[in-house]
ZAMARGU-4260 file (C-alpha; in steps of 0.2 Angstrom, whole numbers, plus 5000, padded with zeros to 4 digits):
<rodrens>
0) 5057/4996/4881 | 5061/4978/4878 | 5061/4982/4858 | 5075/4994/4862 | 5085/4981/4871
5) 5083/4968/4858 | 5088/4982/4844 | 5103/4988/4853 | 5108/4975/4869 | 5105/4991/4879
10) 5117/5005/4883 | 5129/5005/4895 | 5122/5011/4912 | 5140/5020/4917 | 5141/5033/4902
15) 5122/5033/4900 | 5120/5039/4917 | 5137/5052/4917 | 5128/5059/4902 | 5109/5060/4912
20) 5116/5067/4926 | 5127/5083/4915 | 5110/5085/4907 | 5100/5086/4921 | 5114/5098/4929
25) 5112/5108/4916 | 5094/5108/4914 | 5093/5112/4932 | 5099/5128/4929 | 5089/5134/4913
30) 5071/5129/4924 | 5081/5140/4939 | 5080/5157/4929 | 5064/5164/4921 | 5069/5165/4903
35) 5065/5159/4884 | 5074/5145/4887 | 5066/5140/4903 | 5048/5138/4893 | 5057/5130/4878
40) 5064/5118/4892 | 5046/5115/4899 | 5039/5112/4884 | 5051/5098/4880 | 5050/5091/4894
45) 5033/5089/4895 | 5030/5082/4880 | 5043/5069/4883 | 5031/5065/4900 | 5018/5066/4888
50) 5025/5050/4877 | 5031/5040/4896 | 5015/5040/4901 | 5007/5030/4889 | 5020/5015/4894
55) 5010/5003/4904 | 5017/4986/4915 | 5004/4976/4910 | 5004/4980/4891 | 5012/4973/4875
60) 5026/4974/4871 | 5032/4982/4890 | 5025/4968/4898 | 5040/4956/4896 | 5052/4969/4900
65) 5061/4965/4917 | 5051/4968/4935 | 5064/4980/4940 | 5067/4989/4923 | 5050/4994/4924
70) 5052/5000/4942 | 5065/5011/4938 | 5057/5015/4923 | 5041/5021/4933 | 5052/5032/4946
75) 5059/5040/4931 | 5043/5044/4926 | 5034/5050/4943 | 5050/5062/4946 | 5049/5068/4927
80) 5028/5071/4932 | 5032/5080/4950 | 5045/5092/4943 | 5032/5096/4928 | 5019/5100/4942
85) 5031/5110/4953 | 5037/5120/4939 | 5022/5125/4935 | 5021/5119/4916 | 5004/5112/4913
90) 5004/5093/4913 | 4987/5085/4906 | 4972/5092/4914 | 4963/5077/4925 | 4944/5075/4921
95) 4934/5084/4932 | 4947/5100/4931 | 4941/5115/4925 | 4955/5115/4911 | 4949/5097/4906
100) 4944/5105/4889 | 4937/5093/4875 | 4952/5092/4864 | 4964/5090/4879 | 4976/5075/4882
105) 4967/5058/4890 | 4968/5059/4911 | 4979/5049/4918 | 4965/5037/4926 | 4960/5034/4910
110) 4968/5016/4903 | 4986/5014/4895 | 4985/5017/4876 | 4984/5031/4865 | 4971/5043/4863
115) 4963/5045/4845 | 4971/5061/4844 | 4986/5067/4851 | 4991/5082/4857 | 5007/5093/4851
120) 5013/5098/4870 | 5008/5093/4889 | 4989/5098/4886 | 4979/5106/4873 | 4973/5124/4872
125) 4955/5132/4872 | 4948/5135/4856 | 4949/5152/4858 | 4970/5154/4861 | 4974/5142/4849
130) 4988/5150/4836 | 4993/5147/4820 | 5005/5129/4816 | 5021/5140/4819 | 5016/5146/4837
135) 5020/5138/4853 | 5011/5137/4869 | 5019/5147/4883 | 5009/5143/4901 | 4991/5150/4906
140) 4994/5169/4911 | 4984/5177/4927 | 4984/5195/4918 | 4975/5201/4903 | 4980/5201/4886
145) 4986/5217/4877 | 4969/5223/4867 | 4979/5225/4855 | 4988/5209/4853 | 4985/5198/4838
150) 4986/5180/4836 | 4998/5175/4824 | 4990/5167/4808 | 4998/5152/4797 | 5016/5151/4796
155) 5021/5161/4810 | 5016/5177/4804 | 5005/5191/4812 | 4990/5196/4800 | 4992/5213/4806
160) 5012/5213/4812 | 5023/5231/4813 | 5036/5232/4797 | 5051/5225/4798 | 5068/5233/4800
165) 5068/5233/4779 | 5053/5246/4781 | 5042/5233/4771 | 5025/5225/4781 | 5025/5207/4786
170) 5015/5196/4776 | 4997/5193/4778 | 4989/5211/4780 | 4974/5219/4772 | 4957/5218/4777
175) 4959/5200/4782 | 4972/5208/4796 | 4964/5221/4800 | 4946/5211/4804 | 4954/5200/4814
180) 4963/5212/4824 | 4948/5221/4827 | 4939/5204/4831 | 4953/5198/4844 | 4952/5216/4854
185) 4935/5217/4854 | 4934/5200/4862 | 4945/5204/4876 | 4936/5217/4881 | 4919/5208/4880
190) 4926/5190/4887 | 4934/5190/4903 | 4938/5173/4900 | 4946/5176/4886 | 4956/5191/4894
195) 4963/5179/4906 | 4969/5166/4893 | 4984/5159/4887 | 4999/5169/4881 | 5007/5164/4866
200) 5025/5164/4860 | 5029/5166/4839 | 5044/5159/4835 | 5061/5168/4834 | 5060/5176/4816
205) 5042/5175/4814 | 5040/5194/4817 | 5025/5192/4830 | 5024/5200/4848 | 5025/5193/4864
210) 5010/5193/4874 | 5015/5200/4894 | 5021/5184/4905 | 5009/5184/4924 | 5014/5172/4936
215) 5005/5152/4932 | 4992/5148/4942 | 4991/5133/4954 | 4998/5116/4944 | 4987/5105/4942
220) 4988/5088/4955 | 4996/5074/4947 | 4986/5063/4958 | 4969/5067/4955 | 4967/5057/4940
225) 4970/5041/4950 | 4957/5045/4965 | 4945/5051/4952 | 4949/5032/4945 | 4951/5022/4961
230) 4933/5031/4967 | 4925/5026/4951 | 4932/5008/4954 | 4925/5006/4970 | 4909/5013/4966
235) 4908/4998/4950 | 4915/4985/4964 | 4898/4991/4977 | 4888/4991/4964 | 4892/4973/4954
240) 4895/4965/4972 | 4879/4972/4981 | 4874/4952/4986 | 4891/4950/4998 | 4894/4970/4998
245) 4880/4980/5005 | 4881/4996/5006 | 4880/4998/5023 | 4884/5020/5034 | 4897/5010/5044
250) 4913/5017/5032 | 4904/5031/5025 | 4902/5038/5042 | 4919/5035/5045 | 4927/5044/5028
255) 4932/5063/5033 | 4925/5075/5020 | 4934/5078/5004 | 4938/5093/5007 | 4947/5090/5024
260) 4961/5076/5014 | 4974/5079/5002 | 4974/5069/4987 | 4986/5055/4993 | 4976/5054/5007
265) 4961/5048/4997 | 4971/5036/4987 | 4977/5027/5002 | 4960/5024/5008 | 4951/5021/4997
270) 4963/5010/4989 | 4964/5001/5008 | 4944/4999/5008 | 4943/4993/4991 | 4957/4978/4995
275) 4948/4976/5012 | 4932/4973/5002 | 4938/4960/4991 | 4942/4950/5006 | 4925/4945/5008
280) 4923/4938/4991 | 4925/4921/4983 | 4943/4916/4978 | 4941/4921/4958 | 4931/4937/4962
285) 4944/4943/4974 | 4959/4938/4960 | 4951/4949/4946 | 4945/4962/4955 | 4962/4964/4961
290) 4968/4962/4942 | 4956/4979/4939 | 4963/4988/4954 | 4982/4985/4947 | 4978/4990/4932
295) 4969/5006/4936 | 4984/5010/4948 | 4998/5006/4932 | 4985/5017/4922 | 4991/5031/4933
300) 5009/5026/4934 | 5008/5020/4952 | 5009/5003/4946 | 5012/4990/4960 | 5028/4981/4964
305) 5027/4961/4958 | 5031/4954/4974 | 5013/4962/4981 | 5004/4955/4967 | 5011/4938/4969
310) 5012/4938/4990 | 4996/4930/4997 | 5001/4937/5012 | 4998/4953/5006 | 4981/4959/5010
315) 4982/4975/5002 | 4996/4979/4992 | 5008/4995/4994 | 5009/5010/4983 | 5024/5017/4976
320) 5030/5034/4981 | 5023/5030/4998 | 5005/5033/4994 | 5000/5016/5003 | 5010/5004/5013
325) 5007/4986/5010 | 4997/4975/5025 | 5002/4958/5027 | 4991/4947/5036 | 4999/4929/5034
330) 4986/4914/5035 | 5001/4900/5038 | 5013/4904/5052 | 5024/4890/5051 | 5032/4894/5065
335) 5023/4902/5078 | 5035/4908/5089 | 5046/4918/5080 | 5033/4928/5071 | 5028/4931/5090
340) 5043/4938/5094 | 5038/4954/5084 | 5019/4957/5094 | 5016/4970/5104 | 5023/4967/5123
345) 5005/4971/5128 | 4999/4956/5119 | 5012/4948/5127 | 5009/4955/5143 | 4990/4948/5145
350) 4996/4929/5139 | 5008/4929/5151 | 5023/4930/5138 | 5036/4942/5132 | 5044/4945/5117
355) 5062/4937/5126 | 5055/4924/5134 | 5041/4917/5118 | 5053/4906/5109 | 5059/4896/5123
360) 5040/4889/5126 | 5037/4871/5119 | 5030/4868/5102 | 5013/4862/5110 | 5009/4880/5121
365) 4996/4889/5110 | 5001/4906/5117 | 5014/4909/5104 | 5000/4909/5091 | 4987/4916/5099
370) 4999/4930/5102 | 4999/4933/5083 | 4982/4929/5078 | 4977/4943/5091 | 4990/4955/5083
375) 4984/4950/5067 | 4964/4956/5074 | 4969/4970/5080 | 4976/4977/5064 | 4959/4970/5055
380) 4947/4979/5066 | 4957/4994/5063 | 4957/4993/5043 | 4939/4986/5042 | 4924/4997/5048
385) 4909/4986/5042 | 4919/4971/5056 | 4905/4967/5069 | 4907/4958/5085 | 4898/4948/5101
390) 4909/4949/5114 | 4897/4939/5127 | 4886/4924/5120 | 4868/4932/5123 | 4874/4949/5111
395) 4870/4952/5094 | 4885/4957/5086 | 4888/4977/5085 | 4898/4987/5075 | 4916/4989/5075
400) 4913/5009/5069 | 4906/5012/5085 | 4919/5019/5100 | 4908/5009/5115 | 4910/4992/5104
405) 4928/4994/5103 | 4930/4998/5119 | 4919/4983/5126 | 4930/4971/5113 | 4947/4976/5119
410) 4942/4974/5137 | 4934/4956/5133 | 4947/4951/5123 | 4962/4957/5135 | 4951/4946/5150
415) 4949/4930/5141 | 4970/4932/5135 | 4973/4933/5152 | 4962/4917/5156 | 4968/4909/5144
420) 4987/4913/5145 | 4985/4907/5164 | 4978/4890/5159 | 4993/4886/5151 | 5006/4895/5161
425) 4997/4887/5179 | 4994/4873/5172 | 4976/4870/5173 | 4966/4851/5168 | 4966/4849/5149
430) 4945/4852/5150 | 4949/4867/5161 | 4960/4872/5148 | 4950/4868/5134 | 4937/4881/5143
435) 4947/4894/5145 | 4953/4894/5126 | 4937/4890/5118 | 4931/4907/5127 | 4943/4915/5118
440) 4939/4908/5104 | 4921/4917/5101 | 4930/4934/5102 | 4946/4931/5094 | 4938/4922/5079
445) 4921/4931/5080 | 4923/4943/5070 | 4909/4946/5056 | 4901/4957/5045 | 4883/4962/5043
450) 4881/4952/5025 | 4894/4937/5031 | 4908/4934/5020 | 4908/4919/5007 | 4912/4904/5011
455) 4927/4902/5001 | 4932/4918/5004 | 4952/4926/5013 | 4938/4931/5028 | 4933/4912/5029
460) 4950/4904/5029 | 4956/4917/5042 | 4940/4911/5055 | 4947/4893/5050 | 4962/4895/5055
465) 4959/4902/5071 | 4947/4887/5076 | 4963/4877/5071 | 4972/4883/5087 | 4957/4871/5097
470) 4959/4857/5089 | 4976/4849/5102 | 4969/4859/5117 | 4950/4847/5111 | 4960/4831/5109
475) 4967/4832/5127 | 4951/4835/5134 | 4940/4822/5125 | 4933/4832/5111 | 4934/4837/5093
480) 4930/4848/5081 | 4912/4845/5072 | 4920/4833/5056 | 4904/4836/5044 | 4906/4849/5033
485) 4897/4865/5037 | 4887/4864/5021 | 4880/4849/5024 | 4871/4853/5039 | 4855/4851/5046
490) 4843/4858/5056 | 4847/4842/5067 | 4867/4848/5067 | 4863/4865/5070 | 4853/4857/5088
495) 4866/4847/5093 | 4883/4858/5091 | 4877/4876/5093 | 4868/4886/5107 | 4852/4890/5105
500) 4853/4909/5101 | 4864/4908/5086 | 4863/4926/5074 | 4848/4924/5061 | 4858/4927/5043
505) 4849/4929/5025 | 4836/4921/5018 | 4838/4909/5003 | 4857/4907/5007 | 4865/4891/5016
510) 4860/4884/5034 | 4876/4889/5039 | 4881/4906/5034 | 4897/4910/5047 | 4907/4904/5063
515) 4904/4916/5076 | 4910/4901/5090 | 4918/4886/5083 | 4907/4871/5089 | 4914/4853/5096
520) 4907/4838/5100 | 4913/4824/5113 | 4925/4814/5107 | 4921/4796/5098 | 4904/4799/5101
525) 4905/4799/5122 | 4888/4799/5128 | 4890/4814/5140 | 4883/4832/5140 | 4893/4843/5126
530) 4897/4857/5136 | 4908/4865/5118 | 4895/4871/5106 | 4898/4884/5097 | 4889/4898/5088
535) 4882/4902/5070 | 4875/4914/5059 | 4862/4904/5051 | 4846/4905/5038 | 4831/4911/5046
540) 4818/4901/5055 | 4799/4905/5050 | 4786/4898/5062 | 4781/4884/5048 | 4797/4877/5050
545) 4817/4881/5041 | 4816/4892/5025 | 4823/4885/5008 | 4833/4867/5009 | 4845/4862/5022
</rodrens>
């Protein structure tokens, strides 16, 4: 595309466009009427798809094109592919497809470039159907062929063709001709498969026949080359990541059978675990398995839109042709109360707040961001089913999947908003206060999964930034968050600042493995009681004392 541009400095969009849209008129009506020209029409078509689909955003030289020549380029693309499907014509057979034939053209999952061979129209035919270098393919036909019928040979002609209107016999008869007529009848009575295959059209002037035209079968989907592709990715993401990604029944249990979805449907979630997964991951895992994800979804010519791929915002980026909208899950809310204006009055409801009423609170009431840090694990829970959760101190955590968990955690987590909304709105003594938020804390900011996320993963800076909210509400009240780095820890730390039954983690990994409770300390080092520890999921404890180093 941007070769064209340098050549020519692009044509104008005005008479281009007059010109497209006569064309497309006109076409419109040919693809209307069952004719000749309809399958000549199809065919062209298809095999301009054919050359489009090879034309991918991340590749050389497209890949300096502009963003949204390239988008308009894609839509162009995906309405040519839908109109292929509906009509009926026969776009490239996905793998897996019963007409995935050896020979036909490269699934659409498969990545941008061309094939080592190429193939003359929208997929290649069966062995068995193919003709001669002058005949064209027509579509699959549901009927039988004529016994009598004959593929035409080279050049166009039937080996065995009636005499023309000169009384003379068309080229390539004699025995040859008449084995081979004998051959092709006596295969369509002996091979049902065969009976049933492709028609074929000799060109006008070639002097073949016309095999009888049955109504196409079902199109192929355009889409199923990209769950095929997007199941595979997932399978090498599980597979590669087994350490941080366990495979686990939790979201298998939860995935309805194949055969109760439609394709987009299995696109849009597994594309939605697949992001959710990487979220567990270190920073430069997460990056280039997203990389993978993009270019398998450009392979298919659902490529995503730039400003996803360069959001950090975005969790899991959207899809085009609504397939999958985008989730954004901000870490930095700079300003609180305006992104609380927009969370659900219910939230509001239980902090005491509403929607009208949330901006004119002052800059130091936490309600505004907890507000949107509840929002923001709501949505969580419902896109992540391996998410665990204690809602009381003495419970190990439980899945998410199950129905009785969620229950229990949306009734824990609408009490202690409620507590905590009333401490600020009543105005309750800053350690009163601090109580009644760091409560909410260990269910807000619990959540966890089986294998905990890594430590510098988007899971660990999103539990960070909720034990943020503590740290004013600790200062007025005499304490502090723990300064020494969690992986620096000792045994000693893990006595001083957390409770006593803290979640037993993985062998061999770090002391402190996750934050179920963020922990405090008194302030300046008081010498009074600490009445704020917190919670961890931490390595196990053998009776000869704490495995690996500290």
């Amino acid at each position: 595309m941007s070769g064209a541009a340098e050549h020519d400095g692009g044509v104008p969009a005005g008479g281009l466009g007059a010109g497209l849209s006569g064309f497309a008129q006109a076409a419109g009506a040919v693809l209307a009427t069952p004719s000749e020209c309809r399958e000549v029409m199809l065919g062209a078509l298809s095999r301009c798809w054919e050359e489009l689909r090879w034309v991918g955003r991340h590749l050389q030289p497209y890949a300096d094109d502009p963003a949204e020549v390239f988008d308009h380029f894609e839509t162009a693309r995906a309405s040519l592919e839908r109109l292929l499907w509906a009509a009926g014509s026969g776009v490239p057979a996905r793998a897996g497809t019963p007409a995935a034939v050896e020979g036909s053209a490269p699934t659409m999952a498969e990545p941008a470039g061309r094939a080592a061979t190429t193939a003359p129209g929208p997929a290649a035919a069966p062995d068995h159907v193919l003709a001669g270098e002058g005949a064209e393919r027509v579509g699959p036909a549901a009927g039988p062929v004529d016994p009598g019928h004959v593929v035409p040979g080279p050049g166009g002609a039937s080996p065995a063709a009636p005499p023309g209107d000169d009384g003379t016999e068309a080229a390539g008869g004699g025995a040859a001709a008449s084995a081979s007529a004998s051959a092709s009848a006596s295969a369509s009575v002996d091979d049902p498969e065969r009976e049933a295959g492709e028609a074929l059209r000799t060109p006008a002037g070639a002097g073949g026949g016309v095999a009888p035209e049955a109504p196409a079968g079902p199109p192929a989907d355009p889409l199923a080359g990209m769950a095929d592709a997007l199941g595979a990715l997932e399978t090498k993401l599980l597979a590669e990541q087994v350490g941080l990604l366990p495979r686990t029944p939790l979201s298998a249990a939860l995935r309805a059978p194949a055969d109760t979805t439609t394709t987009a449907e299995r696109i849009a979630a597994t594309w939605r675990r697949v992001h959710m997964a990487l979220l567990r991951l270190p920073a430069h895992l997460r990056d280039e398995w997203r990389v993978q994800a993009r270019e398998t979804a450009a392979a298919a010519g659902l490529a995503v839109a730039a400003e996803d791929s360069s959001d950090p915002d975005v969790i899991v980026p959207g899809l085009p042709q609504g397939l999958c909208a985008a989730e954004r899950i901000p870490l930095v809310v700079a300003d609180p109360g305006a992104a609380a204006v927009g969370v659900r009055e219910e939230i509001h409801h239980k902090l005491g707040t509403s929607s009208g009423t949330v901006l004119d609170l002052p800059s130091t009431d936490p309600r505004p961001i907890w507000a949107v840090r509840t929002e923001q694990a709501l949505r969580l829970v419902a896109l992540d089913p391996e998410l665990h959760i204690a809602v009381m101190v003495e419970d190990q955590p439980s899945s998410l999947s199950s129905e009785e968990t969620r229950l229990r955690y949306r009734q824990r987590l609408n009490s202690l908003l409620e507590s905590a909304g009333s401490s600020q709105a009543d105005g309750w003594p800053p350690d009163s206060r601090l109580g009644a938020a760091h409560e909410l804390d260990m269910v807000l900011g619990g959540l966890v999964h089986k294998r905990p996320a890594a430590l510098d993963s988007w899971w660990w800076q999103w539990r960070t930034v909720v034990s943020e909210i503590l740290v004013p509400l600790a200062e007025r009240a005499r304490y502090e968050r723990v300064p020494k780095a969690f992986a620096k820890w000792t045994p000693l730390d893990v006595d001083a600042y957390t409770v006593k039954n803290s979640v037993p983690g993985q062998s061999g990994e770090p002391l402190v493995q996750w934050v179920l409770w963020t922990p405090l300390k008194p302030k300046g080092g008081a010498a009074r009681t600490n009445e704020r520890k917190g919670r961890i999921v931490m390595r196990p404890q053998t009776p000869y004392g704490w495995q690996g180093s500290s």
